[in-house]
LUMMARGU-722333 format. One record per residue (C-alpha): residue in three letters; x, y, z. Coordinates in pm, whole numbers, plus 50000, padded with zeros to 5 digits. Example, Ala and Ser with C-alpha at 12.3 -4.5 7.8 and 13.67 -1.06 7.14 Angstrom:
<atoms>
  rest      X      Y      Z
   Ala  51230  49550  50780
   Ser  51367  49894  50714
</atoms>
This chain:
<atoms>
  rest      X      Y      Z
   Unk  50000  50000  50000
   Unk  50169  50320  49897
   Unk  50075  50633  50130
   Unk  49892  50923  50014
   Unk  50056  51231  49781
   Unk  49957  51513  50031
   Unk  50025  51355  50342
   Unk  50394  51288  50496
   Unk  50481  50934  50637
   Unk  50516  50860  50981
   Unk  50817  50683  51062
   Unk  51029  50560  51309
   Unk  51240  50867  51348
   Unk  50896  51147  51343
   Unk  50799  50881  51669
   Unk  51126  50918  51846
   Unk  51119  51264  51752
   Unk  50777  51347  51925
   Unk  50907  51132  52201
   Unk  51175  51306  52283
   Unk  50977  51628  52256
   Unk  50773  51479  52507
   Unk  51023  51379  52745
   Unk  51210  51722  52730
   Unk  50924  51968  52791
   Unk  50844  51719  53089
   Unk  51202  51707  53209
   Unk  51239  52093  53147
   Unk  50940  52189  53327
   Unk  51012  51967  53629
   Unk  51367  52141  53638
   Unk  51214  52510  53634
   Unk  50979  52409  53937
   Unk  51229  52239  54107
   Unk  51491  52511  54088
   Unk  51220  52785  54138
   Unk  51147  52587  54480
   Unk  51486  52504  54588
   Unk  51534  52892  54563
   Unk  51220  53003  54745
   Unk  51196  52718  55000
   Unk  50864  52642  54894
   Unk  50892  52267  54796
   Unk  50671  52129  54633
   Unk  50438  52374  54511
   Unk  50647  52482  54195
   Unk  50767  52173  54110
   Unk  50393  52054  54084
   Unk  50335  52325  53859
   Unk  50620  52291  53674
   Unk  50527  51938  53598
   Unk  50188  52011  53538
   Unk  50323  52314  53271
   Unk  50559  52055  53102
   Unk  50300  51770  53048
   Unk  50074  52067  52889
   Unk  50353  52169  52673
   Unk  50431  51825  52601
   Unk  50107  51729  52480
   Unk  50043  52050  52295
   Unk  50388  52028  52093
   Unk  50327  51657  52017
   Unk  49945  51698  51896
   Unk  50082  52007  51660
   Unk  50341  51740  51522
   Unk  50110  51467  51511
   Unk  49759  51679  51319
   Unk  49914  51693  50977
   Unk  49916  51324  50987
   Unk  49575  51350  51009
   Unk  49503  51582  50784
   Unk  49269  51498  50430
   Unk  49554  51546  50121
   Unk  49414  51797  49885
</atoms>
């Protein structure tokens, strides 16, 4: 089965790719939070948010990587 004109092929490297965006927005936003807290003594409240931002960036990156492979071709 060949894949369609207008829409680009998912492979194994656009997975790893979103993966990796995935784990870095999560590991990034965890870092801010944690270093936000160990500077204002206020452990754990930023790190929760900092999680809770990096999961939200996570999943926002990876759903704008993963919509065109949804998309109808024209």
């Amino acid at each position: 089965m060949t894949p369609d004109r207008g829409r680009p092929e998912l492979n194994l490297y656009t997975l790893v790719g979103i993966g990796t965006l995935n784990l870095g927005s999560l590991v990034l936003g965890l870092g801010i939070g944690w270093f936000i807290d160990g500077r204002a003594r206020t452990f754990p409240a930023a790190t929760l948010i900092g999680l809770l931002i990096g999961i939200v960036a996570g999943l926002t990156a990876s759903w704008l990587q993963i919509r065109k492979y949804f998309a109808k071709p024209d």
